[in-house]
TIFITOR-670919 format. One record per residue: residue in one letter; z negated, x, y of N, C-alpha, C in turn; residue number from 1. Coordinates in steps of 0.2 Angstrom, whole numbers, plus 5000, padded with zeros to 4 digits. Example, Ala and Ser with C-alpha at 12.3 -4.5 7.8 and 13.67 -1.06 7.14 Angstrom:
# residues 2
(A (4961 5066 4972) (4961 5062 4978) (4961 5066 4984) 1)
(S (4965 5064 4989) (4964 5068 4995) (4961 5064 5000) 2)
***
This chain:
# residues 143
(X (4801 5203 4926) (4803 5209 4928) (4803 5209 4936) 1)
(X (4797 5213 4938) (4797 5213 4945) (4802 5216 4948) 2)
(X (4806 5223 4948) (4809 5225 4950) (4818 5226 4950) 3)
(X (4818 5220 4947) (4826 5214 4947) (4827 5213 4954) 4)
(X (4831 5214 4957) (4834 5212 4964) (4838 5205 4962) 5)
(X (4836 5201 4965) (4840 5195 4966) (4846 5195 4967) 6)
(X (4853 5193 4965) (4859 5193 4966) (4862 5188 4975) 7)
(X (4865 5193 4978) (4868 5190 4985) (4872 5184 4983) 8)
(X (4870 5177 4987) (4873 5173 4985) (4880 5171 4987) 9)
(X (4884 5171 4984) (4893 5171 4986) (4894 5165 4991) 10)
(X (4898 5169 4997) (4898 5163 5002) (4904 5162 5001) 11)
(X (4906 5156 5002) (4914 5152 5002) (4918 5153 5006) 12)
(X (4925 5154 5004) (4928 5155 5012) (4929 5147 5014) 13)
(X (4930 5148 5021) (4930 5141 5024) (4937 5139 5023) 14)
(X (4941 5139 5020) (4947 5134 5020) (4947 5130 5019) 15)
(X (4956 5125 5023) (4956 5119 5023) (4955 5118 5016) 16)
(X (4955 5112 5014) (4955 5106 5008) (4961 5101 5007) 17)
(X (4962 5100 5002) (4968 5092 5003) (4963 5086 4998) 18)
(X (4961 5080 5002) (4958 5076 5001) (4962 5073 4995) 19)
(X (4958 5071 4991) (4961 5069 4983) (4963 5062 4983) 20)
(X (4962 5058 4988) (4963 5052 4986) (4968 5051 4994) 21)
(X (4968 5053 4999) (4972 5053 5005) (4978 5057 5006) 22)
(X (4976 5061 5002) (4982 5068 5004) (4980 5070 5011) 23)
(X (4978 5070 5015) (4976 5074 5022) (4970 5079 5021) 24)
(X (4973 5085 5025) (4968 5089 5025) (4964 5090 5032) 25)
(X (4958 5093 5026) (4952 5094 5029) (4949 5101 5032) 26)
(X (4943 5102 5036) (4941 5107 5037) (4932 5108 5035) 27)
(X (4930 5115 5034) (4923 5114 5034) (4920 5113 5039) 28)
(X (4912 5107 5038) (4909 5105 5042) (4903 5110 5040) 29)
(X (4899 5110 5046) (4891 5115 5044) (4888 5109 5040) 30)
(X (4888 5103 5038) (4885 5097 5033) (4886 5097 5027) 31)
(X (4893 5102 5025) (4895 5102 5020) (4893 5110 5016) 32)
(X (4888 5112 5021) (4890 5121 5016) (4889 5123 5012) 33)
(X (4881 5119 5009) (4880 5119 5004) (4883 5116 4996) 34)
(X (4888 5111 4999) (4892 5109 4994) (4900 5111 4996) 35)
(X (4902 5114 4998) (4908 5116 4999) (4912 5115 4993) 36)
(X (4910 5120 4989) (4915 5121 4981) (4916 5114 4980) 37)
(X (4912 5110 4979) (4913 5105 4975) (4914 5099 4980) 38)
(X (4916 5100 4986) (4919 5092 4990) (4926 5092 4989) 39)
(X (4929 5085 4985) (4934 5083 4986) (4937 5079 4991) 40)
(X (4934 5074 4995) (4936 5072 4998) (4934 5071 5006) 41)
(X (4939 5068 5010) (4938 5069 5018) (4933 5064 5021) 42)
(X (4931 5059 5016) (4926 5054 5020) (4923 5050 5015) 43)
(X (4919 5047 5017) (4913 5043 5012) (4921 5037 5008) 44)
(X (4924 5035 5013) (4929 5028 5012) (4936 5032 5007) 45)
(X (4935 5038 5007) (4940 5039 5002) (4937 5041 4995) 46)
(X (4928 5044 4995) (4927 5044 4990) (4926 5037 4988) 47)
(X (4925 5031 4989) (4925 5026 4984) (4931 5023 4984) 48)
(X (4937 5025 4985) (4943 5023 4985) (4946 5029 4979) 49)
(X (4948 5025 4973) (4949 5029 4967) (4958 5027 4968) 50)
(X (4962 5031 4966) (4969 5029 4967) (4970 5025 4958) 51)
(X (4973 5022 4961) (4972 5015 4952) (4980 5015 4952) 52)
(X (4982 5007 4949) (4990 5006 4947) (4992 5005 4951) 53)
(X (4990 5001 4958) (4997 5002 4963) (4997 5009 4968) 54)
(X (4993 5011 4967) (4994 5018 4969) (4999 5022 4967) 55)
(X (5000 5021 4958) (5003 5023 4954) (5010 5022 4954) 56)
(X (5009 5014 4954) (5020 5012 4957) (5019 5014 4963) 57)
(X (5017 5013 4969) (5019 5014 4976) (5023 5024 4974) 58)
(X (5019 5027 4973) (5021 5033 4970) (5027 5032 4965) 59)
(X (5026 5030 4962) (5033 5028 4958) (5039 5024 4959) 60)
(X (5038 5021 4966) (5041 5018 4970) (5046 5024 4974) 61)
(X (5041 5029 4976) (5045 5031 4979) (5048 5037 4976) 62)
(X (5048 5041 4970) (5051 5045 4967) (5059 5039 4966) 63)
(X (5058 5035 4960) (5064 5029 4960) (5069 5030 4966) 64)
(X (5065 5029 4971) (5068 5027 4978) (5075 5033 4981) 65)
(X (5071 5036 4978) (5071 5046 4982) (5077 5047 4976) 66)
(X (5077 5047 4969) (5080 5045 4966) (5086 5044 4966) 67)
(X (5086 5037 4967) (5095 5034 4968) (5097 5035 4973) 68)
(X (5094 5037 4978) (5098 5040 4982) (5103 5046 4983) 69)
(X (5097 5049 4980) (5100 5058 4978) (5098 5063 4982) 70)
(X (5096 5069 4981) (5096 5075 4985) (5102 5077 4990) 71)
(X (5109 5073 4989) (5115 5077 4991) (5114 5075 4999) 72)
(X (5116 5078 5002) (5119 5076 5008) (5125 5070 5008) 73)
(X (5122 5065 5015) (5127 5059 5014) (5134 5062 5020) 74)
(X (5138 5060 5019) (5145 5062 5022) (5145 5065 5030) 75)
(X (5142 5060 5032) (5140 5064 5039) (5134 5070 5041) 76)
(X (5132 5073 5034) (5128 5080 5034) (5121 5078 5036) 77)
(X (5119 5072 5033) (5111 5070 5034) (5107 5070 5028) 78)
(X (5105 5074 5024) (5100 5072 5019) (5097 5067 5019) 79)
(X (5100 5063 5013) (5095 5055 5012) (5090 5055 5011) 80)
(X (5083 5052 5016) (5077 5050 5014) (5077 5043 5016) 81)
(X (5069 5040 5015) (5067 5034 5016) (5061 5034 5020) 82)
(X (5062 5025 5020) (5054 5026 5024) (5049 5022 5021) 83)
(X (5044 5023 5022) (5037 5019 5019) (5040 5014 5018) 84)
(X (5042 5010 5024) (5041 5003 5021) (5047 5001 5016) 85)
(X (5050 5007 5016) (5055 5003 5009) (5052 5005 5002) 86)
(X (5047 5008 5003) (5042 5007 4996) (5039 5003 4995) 87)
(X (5035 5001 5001) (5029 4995 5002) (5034 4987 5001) 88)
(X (5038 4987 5002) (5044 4982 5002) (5046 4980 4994) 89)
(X (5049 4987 4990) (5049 4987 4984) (5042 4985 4978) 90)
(X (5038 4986 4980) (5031 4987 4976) (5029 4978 4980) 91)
(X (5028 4978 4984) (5025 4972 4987) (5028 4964 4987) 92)
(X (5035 4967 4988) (5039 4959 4990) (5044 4961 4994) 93)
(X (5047 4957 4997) (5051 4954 5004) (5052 4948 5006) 94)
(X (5047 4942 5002) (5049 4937 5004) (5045 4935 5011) 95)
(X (5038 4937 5013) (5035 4937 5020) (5033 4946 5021) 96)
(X (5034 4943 5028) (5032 4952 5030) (5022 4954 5027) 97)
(X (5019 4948 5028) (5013 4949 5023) (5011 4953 5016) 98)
(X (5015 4951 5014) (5017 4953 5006) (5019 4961 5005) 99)
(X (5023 4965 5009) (5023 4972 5010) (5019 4975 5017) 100)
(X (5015 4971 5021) (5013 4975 5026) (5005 4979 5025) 101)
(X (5004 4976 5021) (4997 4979 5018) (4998 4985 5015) 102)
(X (5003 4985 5012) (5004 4992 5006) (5006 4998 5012) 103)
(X (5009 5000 5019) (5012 5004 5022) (5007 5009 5022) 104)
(X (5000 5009 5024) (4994 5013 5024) (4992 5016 5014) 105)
(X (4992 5014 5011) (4993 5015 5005) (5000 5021 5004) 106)
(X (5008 5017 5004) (5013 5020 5004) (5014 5029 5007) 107)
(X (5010 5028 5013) (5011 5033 5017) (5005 5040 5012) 108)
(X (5001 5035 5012) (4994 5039 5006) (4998 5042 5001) 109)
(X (5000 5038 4998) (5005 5041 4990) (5009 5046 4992) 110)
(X (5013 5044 4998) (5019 5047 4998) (5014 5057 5002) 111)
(X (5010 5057 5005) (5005 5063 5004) (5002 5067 4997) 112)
(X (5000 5063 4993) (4999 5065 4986) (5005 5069 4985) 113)
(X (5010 5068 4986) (5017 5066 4983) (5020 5074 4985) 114)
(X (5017 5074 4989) (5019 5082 4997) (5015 5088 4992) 115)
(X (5008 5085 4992) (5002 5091 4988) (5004 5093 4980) 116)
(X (5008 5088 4980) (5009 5090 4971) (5016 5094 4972) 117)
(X (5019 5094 4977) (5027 5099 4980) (5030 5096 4976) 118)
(X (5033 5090 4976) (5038 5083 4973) (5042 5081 4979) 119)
(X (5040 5080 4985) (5043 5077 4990) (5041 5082 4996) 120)
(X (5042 5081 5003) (5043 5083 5009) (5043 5077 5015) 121)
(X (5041 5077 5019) (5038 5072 5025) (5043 5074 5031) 122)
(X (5047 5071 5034) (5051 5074 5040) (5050 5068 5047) 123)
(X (5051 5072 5051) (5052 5067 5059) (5057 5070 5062) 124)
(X (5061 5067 5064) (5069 5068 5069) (5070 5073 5063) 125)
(X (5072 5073 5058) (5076 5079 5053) (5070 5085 5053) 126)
(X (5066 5086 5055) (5061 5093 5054) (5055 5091 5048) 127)
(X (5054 5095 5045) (5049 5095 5039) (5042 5095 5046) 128)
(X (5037 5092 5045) (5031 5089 5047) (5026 5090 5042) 129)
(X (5020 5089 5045) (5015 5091 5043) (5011 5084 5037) 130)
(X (5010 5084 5032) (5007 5076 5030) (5001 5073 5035) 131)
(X (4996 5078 5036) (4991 5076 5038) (4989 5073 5046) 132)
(X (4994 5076 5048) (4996 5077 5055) (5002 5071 5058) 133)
(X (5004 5070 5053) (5011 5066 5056) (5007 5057 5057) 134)
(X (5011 5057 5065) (5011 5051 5068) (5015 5048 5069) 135)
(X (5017 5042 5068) (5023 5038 5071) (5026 5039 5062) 136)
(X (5034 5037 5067) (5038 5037 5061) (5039 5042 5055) 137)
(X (5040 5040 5048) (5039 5047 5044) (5046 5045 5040) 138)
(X (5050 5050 5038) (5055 5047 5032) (5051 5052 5027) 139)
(X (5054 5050 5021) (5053 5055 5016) (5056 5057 5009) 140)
(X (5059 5064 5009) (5065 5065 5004) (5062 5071 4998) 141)
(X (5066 5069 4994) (5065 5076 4988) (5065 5083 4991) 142)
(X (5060 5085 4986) (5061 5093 4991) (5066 5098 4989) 143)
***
């Protein structure tokens, strides 16, 4: 049928992204615009990095964690959170610092999943922070 008009190809809006295995968001690149829809993740190192069973307790670590502590405010009017390395701690060990230091980069990863699926919340000096953006120290409490 020669006089069929070919259909305007639908462009993407550019929004961010939340990387599936990182939790940190992403932006479009002109490298990617042909596959926009379909990019999940922020970097070749986190497409081959599949989140497995420690992924899964470190995460589970830290709901337990969040958990027994409680949502309530503690008596001095501070909402209790935690911090990565009391997950990486509980999942890893404490008999050498070896044994949980490894898992803090991981921790912090989960604990971002954790934010994207709106389960938890990321805080510095008491203010909600950004996951993908946060440097230095992070506590993290139920939302």
């Amino acid at each position: 049928m020669p006089d069929r008009k070919r259909r305007p190809e639908r462009t993407t809006p550019r929004k961010e992204k939340i990387c599936q295995t990182c939790g940190r968001t992403f932006e479009w690149r002109k490298q990617w615009a042909k596959d926009w829809d379909i990019i999940k993740y922020c970097s070749d190192e986190c497409r081959g990095h599949k989140p497995g069973a420690d992924d899964a307790a470190l995460e589970g670590a830290i709901l337990s964690l969040l958990a027994e502590r409680g949502a309530s405010r503690s008596q001095t009017g501070n909402v209790k959170t935690i911090c990565p390395s009391e997950v990486a701690k509980a999942v890893g060990g404490t008999e050498t610092r070896r044994d949980w230091e490894g898992l803090m980069e991981p921790a912090r990863a989960a604990a971002r999943r954790l934010v994207a699926a709106g389960k938890i919340v990321i805080t510095q000096h008491g203010r909600i922070v950004d996951p993908s953006t946060a440097k230095g120290p992070i506590r993290l409490r139920l939302r």
